[in-house]
MARTI-339490 format. One record per residue (C-alpha): z, y, x; chain; residue in one letter. Coordinates in steps of 0.05 Angstrom, whole numbers, m for minus. Layout:
BEGIN
<c3: Z c2: Y c1: X chain: A res: a>;
...
This chain:
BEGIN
<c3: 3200 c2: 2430 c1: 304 chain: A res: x>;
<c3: 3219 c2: 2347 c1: 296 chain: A res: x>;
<c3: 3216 c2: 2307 c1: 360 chain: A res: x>;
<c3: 3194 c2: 2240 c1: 373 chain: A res: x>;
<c3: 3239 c2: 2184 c1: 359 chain: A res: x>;
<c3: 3265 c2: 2150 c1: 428 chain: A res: x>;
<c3: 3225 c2: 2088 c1: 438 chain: A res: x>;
<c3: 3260 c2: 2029 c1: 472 chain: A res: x>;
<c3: 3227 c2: 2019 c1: 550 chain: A res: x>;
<c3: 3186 c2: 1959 c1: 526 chain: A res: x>;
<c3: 3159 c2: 1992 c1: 466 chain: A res: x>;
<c3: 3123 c2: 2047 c1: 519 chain: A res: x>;
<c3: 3072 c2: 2031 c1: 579 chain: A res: x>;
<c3: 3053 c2: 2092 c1: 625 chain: A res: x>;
<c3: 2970 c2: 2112 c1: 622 chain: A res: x>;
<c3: 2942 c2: 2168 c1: 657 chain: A res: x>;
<c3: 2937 c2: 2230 c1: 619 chain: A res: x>;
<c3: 2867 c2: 2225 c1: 625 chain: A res: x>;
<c3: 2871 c2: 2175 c1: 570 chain: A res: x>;
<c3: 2894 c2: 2229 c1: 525 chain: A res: x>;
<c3: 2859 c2: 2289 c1: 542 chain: A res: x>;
<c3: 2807 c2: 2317 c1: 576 chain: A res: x>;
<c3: 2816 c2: 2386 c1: 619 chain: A res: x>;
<c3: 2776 c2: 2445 c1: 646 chain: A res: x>;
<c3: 2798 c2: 2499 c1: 703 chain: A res: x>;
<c3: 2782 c2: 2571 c1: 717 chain: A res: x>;
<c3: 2812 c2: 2611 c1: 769 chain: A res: x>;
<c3: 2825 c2: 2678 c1: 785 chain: A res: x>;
<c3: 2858 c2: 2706 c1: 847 chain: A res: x>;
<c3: 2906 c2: 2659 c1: 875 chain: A res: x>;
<c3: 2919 c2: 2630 c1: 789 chain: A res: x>;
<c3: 2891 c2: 2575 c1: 773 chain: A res: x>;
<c3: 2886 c2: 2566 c1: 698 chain: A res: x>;
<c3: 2876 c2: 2497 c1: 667 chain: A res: x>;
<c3: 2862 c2: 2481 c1: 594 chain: A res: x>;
<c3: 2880 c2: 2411 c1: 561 chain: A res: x>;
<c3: 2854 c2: 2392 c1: 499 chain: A res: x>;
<c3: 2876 c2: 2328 c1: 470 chain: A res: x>;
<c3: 2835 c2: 2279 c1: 433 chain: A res: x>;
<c3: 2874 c2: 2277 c1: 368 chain: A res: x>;
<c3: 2940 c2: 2305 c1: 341 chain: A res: x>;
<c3: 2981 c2: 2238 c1: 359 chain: A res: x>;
<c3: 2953 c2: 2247 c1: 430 chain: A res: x>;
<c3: 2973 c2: 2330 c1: 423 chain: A res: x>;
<c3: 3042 c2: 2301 c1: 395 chain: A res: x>;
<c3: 3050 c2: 2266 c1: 462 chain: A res: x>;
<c3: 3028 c2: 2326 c1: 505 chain: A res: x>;
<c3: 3080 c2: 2368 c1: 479 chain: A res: x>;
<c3: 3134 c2: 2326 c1: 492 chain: A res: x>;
<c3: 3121 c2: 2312 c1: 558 chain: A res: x>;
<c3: 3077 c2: 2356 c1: 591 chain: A res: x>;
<c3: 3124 c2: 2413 c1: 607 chain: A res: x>;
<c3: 3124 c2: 2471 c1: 659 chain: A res: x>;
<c3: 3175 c2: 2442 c1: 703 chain: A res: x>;
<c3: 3135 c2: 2374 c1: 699 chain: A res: x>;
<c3: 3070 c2: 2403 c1: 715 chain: A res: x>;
<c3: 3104 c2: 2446 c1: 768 chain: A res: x>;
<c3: 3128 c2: 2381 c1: 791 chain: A res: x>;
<c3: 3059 c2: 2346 c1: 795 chain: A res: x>;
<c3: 3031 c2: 2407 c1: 830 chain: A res: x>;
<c3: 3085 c2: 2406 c1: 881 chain: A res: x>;
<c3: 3041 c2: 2394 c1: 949 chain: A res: x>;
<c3: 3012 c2: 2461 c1: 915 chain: A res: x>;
<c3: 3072 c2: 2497 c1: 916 chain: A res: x>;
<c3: 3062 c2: 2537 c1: 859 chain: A res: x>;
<c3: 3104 c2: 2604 c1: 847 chain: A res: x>;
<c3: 3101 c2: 2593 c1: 779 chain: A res: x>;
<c3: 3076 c2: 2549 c1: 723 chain: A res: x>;
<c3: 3068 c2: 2579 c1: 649 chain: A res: x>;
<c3: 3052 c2: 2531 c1: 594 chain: A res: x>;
<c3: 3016 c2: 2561 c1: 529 chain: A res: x>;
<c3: 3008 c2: 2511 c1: 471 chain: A res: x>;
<c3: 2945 c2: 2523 c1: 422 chain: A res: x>;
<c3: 2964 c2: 2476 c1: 361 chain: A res: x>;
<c3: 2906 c2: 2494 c1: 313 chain: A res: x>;
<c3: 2855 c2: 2465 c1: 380 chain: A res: x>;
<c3: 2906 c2: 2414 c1: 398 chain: A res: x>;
<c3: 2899 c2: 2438 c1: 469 chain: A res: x>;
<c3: 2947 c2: 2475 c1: 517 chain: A res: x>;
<c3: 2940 c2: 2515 c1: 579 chain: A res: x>;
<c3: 2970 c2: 2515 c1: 647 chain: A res: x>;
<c3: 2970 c2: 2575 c1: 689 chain: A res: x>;
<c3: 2994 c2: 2557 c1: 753 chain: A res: x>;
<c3: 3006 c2: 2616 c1: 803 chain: A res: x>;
<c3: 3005 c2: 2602 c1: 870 chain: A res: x>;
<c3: 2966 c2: 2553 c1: 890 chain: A res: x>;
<c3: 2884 c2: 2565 c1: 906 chain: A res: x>;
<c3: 2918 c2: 2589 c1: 984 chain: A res: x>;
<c3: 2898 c2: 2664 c1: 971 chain: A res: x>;
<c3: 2846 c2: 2654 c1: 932 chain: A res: x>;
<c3: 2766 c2: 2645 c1: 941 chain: A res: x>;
<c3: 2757 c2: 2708 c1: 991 chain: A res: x>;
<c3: 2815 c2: 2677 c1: 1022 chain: A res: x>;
<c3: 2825 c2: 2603 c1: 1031 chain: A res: x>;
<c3: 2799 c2: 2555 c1: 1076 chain: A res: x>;
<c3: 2802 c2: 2503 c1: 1037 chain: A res: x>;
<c3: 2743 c2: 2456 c1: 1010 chain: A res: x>;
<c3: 2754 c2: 2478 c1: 933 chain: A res: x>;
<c3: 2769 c2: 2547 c1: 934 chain: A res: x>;
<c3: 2756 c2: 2553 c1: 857 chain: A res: x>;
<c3: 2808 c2: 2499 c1: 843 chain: A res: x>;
<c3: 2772 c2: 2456 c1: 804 chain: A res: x>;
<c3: 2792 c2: 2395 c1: 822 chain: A res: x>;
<c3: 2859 c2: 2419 c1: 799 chain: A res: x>;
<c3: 2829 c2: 2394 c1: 731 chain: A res: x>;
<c3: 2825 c2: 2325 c1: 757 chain: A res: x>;
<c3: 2889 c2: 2311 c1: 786 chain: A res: x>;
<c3: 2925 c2: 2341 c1: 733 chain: A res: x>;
<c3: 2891 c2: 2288 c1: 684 chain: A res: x>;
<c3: 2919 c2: 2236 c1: 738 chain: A res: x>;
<c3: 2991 c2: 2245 c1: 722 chain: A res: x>;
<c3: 3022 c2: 2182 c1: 683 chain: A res: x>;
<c3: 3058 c2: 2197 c1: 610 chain: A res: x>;
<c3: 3096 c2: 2138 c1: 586 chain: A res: x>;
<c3: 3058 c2: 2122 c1: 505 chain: A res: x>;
<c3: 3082 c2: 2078 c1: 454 chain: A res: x>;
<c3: 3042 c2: 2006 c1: 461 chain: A res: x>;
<c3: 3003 c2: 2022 c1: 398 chain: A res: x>;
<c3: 2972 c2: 2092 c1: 415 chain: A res: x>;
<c3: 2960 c2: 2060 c1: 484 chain: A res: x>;
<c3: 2922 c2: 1997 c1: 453 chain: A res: x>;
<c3: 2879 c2: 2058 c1: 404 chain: A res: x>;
<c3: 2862 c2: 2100 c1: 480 chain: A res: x>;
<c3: 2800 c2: 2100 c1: 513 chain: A res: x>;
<c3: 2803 c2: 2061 c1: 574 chain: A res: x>;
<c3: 2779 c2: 2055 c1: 639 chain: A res: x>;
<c3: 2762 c2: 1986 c1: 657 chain: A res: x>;
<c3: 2793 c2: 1969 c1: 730 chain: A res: x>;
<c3: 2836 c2: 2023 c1: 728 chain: A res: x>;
<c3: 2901 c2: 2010 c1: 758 chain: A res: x>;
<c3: 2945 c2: 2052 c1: 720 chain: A res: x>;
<c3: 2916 c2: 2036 c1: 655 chain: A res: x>;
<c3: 2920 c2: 1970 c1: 668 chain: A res: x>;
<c3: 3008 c2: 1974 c1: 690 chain: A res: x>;
């Protein structure tokens, strides 16, 4: 497997993943599962190399996830997070507002991935956004 060439700092500019993909979440137990499907195979490219485990893990922190699993689907261009952990018990369980975890989904697509300046100019954009806009 070839990596991506290291682009200088002001060849890049950081967009919300949201830009790149789009998500979905399930949940079962206390696992929340959370699929990613990207919008091409340059966008995929990009997911790969950055979206790891420990990164997601990361993101998820205030979660505090036992464990984070990463399973890459390259003929969808999609992967999938299974994040252990963090739904507070589960739906019988928790007290929380979104048992299922499916806002999950939502902030995940929140977290900022630094793009080359010409896949970011070719990304569909939110107009007003502040991070799209950085």
């Amino acid at each position: 497997m070839t990596t991506a060439p290291s682009l200088a700092r002001s060849d890049t500019v950081r967009v919300p993943l949201y830009r790149l993909a789009h998500s979905r979440s399930g949940d079962k137990g206390n696992i929340s599962n959370l699929s990613l499907i990207a919008w091409d195979a340059e966008c995929y490219a990009v997911l790969v190399q950055h979206l790891t485990d420990a990164r997601v893990a990361e993101w998820f922190g205030y979660r505090h996830p036992t464990r984070v699993t990463r399973y890459e689907i390259p003929t969808l261009q999609a992967m999938n997070f299974v994040l252990e952990g963090v739904l507070d018990g589960g739906v019988n369980d928790a007290l929380n507002l979104d048992t299922h975890g499916k806002s999950l989904s939502f902030h995940l697509l929140d977290l900022p991935v630094e793009v080359s300046t010409a896949l970011a100019a070719r990304l569909p954009d939110v107009p007003g956004d502040a991070l799209s806009s950085a």
